[in-house]
N, C-alpha and C positions, 0 to 999 in steps of 0.2 A: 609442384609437379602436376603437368597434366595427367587426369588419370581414363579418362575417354576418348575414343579417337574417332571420328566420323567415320564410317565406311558406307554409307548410304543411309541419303534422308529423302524422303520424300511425304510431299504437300498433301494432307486430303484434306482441302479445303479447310471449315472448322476445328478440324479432329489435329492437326498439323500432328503425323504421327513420325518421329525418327527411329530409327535402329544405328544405335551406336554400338560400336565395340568395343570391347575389355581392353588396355593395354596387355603386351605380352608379357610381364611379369603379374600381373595380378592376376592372370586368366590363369597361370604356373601355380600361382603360390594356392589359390580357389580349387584349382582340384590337390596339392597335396593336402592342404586341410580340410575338404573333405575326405579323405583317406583316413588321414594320419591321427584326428580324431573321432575316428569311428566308435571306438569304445568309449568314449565319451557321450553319446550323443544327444543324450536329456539335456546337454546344457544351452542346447539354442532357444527353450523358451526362460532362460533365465536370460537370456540375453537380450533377448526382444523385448521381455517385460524389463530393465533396465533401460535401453534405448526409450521408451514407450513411458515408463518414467521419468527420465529426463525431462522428455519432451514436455510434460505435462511442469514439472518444475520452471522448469525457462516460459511457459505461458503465465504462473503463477507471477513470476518478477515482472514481464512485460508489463502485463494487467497491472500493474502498482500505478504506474503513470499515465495508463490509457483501459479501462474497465468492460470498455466498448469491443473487447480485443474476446471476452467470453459468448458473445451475440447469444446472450439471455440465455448460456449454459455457463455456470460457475462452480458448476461440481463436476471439479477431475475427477475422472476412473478410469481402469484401462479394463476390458471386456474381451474374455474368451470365448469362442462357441467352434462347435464341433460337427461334424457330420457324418457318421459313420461310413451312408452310402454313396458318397458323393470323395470321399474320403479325403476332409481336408481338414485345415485349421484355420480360423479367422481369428486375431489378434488385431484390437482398434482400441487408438486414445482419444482421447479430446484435448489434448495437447498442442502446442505449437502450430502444427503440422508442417509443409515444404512446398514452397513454388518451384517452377519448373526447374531455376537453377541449382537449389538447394539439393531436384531429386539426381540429378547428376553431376554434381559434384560429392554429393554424400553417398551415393548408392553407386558409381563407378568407382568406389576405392575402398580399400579392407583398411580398416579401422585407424589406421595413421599412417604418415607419411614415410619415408625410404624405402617403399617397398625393393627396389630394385637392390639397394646394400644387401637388407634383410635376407634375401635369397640367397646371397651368399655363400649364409652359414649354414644353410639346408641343406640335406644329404641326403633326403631319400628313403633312410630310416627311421620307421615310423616311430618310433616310440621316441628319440631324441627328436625327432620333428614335431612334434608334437607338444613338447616342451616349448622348444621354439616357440611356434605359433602363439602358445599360453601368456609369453612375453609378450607377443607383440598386439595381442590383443582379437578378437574372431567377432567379435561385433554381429551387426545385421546377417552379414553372409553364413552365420553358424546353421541360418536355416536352412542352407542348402543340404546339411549332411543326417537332415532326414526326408526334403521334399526334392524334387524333380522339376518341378516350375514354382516359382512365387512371383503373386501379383502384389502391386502396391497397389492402394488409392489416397490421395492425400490432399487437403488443400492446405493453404497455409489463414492462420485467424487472420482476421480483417480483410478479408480478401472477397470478389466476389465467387457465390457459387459456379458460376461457369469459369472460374480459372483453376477449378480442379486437375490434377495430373496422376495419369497411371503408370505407374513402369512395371513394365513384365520381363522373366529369364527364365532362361533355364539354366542359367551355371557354367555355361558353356563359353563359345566365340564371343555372344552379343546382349544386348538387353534392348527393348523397345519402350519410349516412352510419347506418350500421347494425353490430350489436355483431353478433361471431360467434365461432368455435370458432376459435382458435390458437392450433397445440403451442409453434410457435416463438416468444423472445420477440425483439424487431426489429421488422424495417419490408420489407416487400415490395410492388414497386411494378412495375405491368403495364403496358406503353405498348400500344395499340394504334394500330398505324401508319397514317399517313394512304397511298393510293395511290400519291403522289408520292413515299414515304421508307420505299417498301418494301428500299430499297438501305440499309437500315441493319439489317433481319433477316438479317445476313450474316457468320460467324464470323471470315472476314477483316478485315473493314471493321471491327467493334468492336473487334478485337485490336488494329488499327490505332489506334485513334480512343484506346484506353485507354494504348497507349503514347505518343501523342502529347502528351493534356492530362493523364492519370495517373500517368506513371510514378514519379513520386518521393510519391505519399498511402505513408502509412507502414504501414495497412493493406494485406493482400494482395488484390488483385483477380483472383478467381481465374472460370475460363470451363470448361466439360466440353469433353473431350479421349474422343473415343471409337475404340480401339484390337480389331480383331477379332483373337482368339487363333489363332496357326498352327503347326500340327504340325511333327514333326521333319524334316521336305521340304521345310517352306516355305509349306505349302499352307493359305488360311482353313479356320480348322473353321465349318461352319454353324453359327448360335446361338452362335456364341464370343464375342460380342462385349463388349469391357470398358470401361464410362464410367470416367473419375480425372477429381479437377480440376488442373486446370492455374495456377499464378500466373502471369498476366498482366505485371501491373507488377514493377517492380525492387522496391517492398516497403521498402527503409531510408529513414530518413529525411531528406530532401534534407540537411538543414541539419548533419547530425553527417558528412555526408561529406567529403572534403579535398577544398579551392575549385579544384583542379588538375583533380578531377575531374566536375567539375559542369559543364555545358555550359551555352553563351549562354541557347542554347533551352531548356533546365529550369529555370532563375531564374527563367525568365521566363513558363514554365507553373507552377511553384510562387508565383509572386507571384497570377496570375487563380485560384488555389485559396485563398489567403489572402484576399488582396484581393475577392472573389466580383467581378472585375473584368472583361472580356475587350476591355482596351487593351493595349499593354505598358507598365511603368512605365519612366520617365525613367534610373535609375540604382539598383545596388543597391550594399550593402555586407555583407559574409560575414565576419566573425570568431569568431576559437576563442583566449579566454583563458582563460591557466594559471596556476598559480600561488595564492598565498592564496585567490583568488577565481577558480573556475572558473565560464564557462558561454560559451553558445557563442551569438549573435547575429544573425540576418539579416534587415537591414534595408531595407526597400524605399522610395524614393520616389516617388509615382503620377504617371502623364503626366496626369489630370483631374481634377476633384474631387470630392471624394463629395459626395451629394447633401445632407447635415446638416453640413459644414464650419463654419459660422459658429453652430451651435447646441453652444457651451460646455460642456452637460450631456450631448450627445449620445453614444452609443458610439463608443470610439476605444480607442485602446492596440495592444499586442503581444501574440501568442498565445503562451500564460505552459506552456511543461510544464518539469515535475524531472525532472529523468534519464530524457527521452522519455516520461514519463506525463503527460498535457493535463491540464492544473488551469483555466485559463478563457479564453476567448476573448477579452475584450478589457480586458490587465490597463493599466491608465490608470496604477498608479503608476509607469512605471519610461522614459517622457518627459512634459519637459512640457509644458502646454496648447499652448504658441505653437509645438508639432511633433505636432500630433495631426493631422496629415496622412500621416505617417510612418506605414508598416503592416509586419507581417513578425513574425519568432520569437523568444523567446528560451527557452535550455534551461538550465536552472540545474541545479547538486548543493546551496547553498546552503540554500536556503530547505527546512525543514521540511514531510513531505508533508498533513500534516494542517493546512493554510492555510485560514483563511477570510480575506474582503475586509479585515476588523479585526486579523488577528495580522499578516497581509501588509504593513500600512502600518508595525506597530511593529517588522517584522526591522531591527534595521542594515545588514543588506545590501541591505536595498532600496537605501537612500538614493544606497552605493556605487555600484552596478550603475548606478539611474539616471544619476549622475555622469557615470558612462563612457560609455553610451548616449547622452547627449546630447549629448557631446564627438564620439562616434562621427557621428552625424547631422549636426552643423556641419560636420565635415571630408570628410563627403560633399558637403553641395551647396559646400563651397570646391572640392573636385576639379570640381563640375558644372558651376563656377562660369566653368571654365575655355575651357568651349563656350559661346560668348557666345547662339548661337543657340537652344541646347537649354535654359541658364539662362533666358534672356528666356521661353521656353513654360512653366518654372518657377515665375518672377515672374509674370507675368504670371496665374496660377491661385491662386497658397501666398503671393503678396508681402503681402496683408492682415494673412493669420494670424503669419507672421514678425514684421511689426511690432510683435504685442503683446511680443515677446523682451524688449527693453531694462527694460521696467517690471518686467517677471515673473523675469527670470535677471540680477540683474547681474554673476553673475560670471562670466559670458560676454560682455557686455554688448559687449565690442570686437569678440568675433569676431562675433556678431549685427550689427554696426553695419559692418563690413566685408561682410556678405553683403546689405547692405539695396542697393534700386535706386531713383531718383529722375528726378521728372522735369525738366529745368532751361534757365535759358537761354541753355547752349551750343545748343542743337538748335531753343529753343521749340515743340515736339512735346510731344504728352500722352503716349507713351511714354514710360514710364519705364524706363531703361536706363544710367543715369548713377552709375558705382558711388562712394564715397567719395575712393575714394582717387582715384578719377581728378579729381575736383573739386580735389583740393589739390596735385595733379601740375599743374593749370590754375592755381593762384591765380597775381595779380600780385604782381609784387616790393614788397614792404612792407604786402603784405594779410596780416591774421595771426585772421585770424578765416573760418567758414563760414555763408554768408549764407543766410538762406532765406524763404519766407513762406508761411502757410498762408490758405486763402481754401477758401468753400464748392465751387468748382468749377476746372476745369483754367483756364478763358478768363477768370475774376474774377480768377486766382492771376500768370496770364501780363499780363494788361493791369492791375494795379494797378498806384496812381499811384507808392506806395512803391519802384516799380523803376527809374522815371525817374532818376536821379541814377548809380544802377548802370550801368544801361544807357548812359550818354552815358561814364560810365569805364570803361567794358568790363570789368566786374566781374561773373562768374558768381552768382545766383542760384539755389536749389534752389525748385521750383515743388511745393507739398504740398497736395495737394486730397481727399486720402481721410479719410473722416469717423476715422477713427482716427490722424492727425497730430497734431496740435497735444496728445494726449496722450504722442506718440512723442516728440515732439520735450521735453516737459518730463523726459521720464528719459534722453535723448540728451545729455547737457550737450560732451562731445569728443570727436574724433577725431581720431588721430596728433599729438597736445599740441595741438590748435586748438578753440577754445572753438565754440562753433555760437551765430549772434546771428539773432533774430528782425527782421525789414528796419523792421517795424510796430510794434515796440513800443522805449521807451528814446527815449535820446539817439543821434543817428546818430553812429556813429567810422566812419569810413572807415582809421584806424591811419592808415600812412606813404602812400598810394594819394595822399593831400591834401598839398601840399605848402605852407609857413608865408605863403606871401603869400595864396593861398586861404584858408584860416583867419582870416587880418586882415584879409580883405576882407569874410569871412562879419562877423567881427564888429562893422565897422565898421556894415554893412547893418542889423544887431538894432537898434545903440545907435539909427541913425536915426529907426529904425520904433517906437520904445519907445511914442510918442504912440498911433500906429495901434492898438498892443498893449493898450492899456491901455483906449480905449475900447471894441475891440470884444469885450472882457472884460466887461465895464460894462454894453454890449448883449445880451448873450445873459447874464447872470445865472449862476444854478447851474446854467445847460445844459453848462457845460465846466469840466473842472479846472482847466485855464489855456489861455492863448494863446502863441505862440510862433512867431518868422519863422524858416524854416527855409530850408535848402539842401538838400533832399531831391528837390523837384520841380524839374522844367524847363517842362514844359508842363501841368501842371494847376492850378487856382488856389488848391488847401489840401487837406490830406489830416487825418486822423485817426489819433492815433497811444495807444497805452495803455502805462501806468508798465512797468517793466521785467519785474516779474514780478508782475504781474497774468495771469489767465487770460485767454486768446485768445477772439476772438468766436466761433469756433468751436466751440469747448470748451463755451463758455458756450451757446450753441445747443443742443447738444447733452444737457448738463445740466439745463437747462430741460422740454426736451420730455420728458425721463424723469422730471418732476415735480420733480424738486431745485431747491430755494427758495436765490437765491443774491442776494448783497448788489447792491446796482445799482453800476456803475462808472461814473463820468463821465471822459468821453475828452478829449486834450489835443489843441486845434486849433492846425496850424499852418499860417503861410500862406506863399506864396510870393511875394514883394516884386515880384519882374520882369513878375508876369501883370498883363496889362490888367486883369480884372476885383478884383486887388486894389487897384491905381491908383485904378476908379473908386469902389472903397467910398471910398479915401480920402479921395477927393474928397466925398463924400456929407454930408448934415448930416441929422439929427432921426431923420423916422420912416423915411427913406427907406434910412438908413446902415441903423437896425437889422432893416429887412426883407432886403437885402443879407446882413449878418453869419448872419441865420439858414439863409440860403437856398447860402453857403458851406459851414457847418456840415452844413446835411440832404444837401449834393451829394457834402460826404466820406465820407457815413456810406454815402449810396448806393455810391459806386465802391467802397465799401470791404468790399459785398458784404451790409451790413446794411441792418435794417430800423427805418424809421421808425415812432415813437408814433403821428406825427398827419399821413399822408399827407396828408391833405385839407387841412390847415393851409401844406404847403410848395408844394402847387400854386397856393392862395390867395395865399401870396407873393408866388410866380414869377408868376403872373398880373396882381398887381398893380404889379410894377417892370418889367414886358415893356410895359402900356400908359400908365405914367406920363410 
């Protein structure tokens, strides 16, 4: 997505200076988050000193292969200074820095890409926008929502000093970028504060603010510290006076430190540094393994979701450094898909420093590390699992993306299937909250199977007719209504040795729940009904596989049921609309002997039976949450045997 749009450039010879404009969604979404987090507003110099870290990381990995890249500075820092009277902020790294394309493409767009979806979900109120935004991330631009105008200066390393580049805004319509003279290479960035956030030109207040959301970047944050020299008395000398810098932050890296030493509160400011988050996340985990395979782990699980969770291709992974030197931001090999919600570190000595995306996939150690990692993350949300309330805000946001587990990992497959939640008919709620094993701590005595049904919606899934027969035996059903079940459930086949049986499809076994005079009574009923069976077979032609009297319903007159391991209508929904050409299945009708309206077919004779039979058949397919070929044809029916 472009995120710039020309609207006047003009030449000043050397200076080549353009003003380009905001796209109209970002210029939208820029002033609601200026708004929307106002009472946030400290957190733009966490922000900048993140960006401003990075940056200084990514020169760190360059440098490995080209040294020439530090032009005889090799001590990263990033540097604060203030002005009271001038009232501004200077933040500069010695970092990467940005050519001209880099400064317009990264500084014409808030921090990732859709913006235009994202807007969407925006409403205006601040406080839910605001949330928002926290997803989607507030990056560079957070500094608008305490300055009025910010300048950038920037070169990028190895570059010459005349191909320096300024971009200036105000937050508004446009921004101006022009190439100029800079010795340094980096990124220096000028806040000029708005009236209201002049309390942030203030040497205390910054020191404050960087040890709060800073202190653990592994670069030094260093601020001027100005000391007047005094003679052997005691006394200032005039004109003594001596500027040093000062490091701010604690400077090591959160993650190499021992987890004795780490406080609540620094997880939890290194995860909104990681995560470019400012929620706190649900739960972390901090590990240091030794041994054949050393590297050190911290892994975060976020309290919301990021804004591209369900885009597969999207960025995701852990931030990958070798021995504290940063190799990439979002290395995706080492969890997988169904935990890329998962955010956080990993430090290896293993891998080789000269990695690219393609030698990284063929180390063996990847494979390992992933291994462990993603045993590490099951056994995190099992501990979280253990707060039923803080797991439910859990599910409730990650339950989708978990579900792909069972297809994608099965040699986790049980412990995935132990963390999954459901919705069911102990509760009949659309919450989902109902964990496995609790359903087989509830089964009846001589129930030896887990029951369940998938339907397009929560209210299709709870009122199908398929549950009547359950419901009058007080047999627990699992109620599956998300468009990714009925493929969950085909790589789901047990849990805790109990088979999982679809309610809709098959033969019904209720196992020992039935007791032998029921059974003979079932079957006496069939043999009766064989006449019935046979002709409304006869009547509807190839619209059905067969016919069959069932004991599944109580109060509906026939339901629809498909072979055992055939694909669910669901599924098949689903496959279709993605273009996938799938063979037609004809469903098996079954009716239920005790309803009036089977009575009166029976009673029926010619054309009247067979308008009946069809209008049974279109009534099962409807409850059953599908849809019919020839709407128009089942109303002409029913229209016709309502005034006969």
């Amino acid at each position: 997505m472009t995120t710039a749009t020309h609207e006047q450039a003009t030449d000043k010879s050397a200076n080549h200076e353009e003003t380009l404009g905001f796209q109209t969604e970002v210029k939208q979404l820029l002033n609601l988050m200026i708004n929307s987090l106002y009472s946030n507003r400290e957190i733009f110099l966490r922000e900048l000193i993140s960006n401003a870290a990075d940056a200084c990381d990514k020169l760190r990995y360059a440098a490995l292969d080209n040294d020439a890249l530090y032009e005889g500075d090799s001590e990263l820092r990033i540097e604060i200074e203030h002005d009271k009277e001038a009232n501004t902020i200077t933040l500069r790294d010695n970092g990467v820095g940005m050519n001209r394309e880099d400064v317009i493409a990264n500084l014409g767009t808030i921090a990732r890409s859709g913006t235009a979806e994202f807007l969407k979900q925006l409403s205006g109120e601040q406080q839910k926008d605001a949330k928002l935004i926290g997803q989607f991330g507030v990056g560079f631009y957070s500094g608008f929502i305490v300055a009025d105008e910010i300048a950038v200066r920037t070169r990028k390393a190895g570059t010459d000093a005349a191909d320096g580049v300024e971009w200036r805004s105000k937050g508004e319509g446009e921004f101006t970028v022009s190439d100029i003279e800079q010795a340094q290479h980096g990124t220096e960035i000028t806040l000029h504060l708005k009236d209201d956030a002049k309390e942030f030109a203030d040497e205390y207040r910054l020191q404050g603010l960087v040890r709060k959301y800073s202190d653990h970047i592994e670069v030094p944050v260093r601020m001027p510290k100005t000391e007047t020299a005094k003679d052997d008395e005691g006394n200032s000398i005039e004109g003594g006076e001596v500027t040093t810098w000062e490091t701010v932050n604690e400077a090591t890296a959160l993650w190499s430190r021992p987890k004795g030493e780490v406080s609540e509160d620094e997880y939890k400011a290194f995860y909104k540094h990681v995560a470019h988050d400012f929620s706190d996340p649900l739960t972390w985990s901090h590990n240091k393994v030794e041994g054949k395979l050393e590297y050190t782990s911290l892994l975060y699980v976020p309290g919301r979701a990021p804004f591209d969770m369900f885009d597969r291709d999207g960025a995701r992974g852990v931030k990958l450094y070798v021995q504290r030197v940063f190799i990439m931001d979002d290395a995706e090999q080492f969890l997988p898909l169904y935990l890329r919600f998962i955010k956080g570190v990993l430090d290896t000595r293993e891998l080789s420093l000269n990695v690219s995306r393609e030698l990284l996939q063929q180390d063996p150690n990847v494979d390992k590390i992933k291994a462990a990692l993603t045993k590490r993350g099951l056994d995190m949300l099992k501990k979280l699992a253990k707060d039923t309330e803080q797991y439910q805000t859990f599910w409730n946001t990650f339950g989708s993306v978990l579900k792909e587990g069972p297809g994608e990992d099965p040699s986790n497959r049980e412990k995935i299937a132990g963390l999954l939640r459901f919705a069911s008919t102990h509760t009949d709620t659309a919450t989902q909250e109902h964990a496995l094993a609790d359903y087989v701590e509830r089964m009846k005595e001589g129930q030896q199977k887990i029951y369940y049904v998938v339907a397009d919606s929560f209210n299709a899934a709870k009122n199908s007719p398929h549950l009547e027969i359950f419901r009058k035996k007080g047999i627990e059903v699992l109620l599956l209504s998300d468009r990714i079940d009925d493929w969950l459930m085909s790589h789901l086949t047990e849990f805790d040795g109990k088979t999982f049986a679809d309610v809709a499809k098959g033969e019904l076994d209720l196992g020992d729940v039935e007791d032998e005079e029921e059974k003979k009574a079932q079957e006496e009923t069939a043999k009766a009904k064989e006449d019935l069976v046979q002709r409304v077979k006869e009547a509807l032609g190839g619209g059905v596989q067969d016919v069959k009297i069932t004991h599944r319903l109580t109060d509906s007159p026939a339901c629809v049921v498909l072979p055992e391991h055939e694909m669910g209508y669901q599924m098949r929904r689903i496959m279709e609309a993605a273009g996938q050409p799938l063979p037609e299945v004809k469903p098996i009708l079954e009716l239920n002997p005790s309803h009036a309206l089977v009575t009166r077919l029976e009673g029926a004779e010619g054309d009247l039976f067979t308008q009946l039979s069809y209008i049974l058949l279109d009534q099962a397919i409807i409850a059953e949450g599908g849809h019919l070929d020839d709407p128009a044809a089942y109303v002409k029916r029913l229209n016709s045997v309502l005034t006969a």
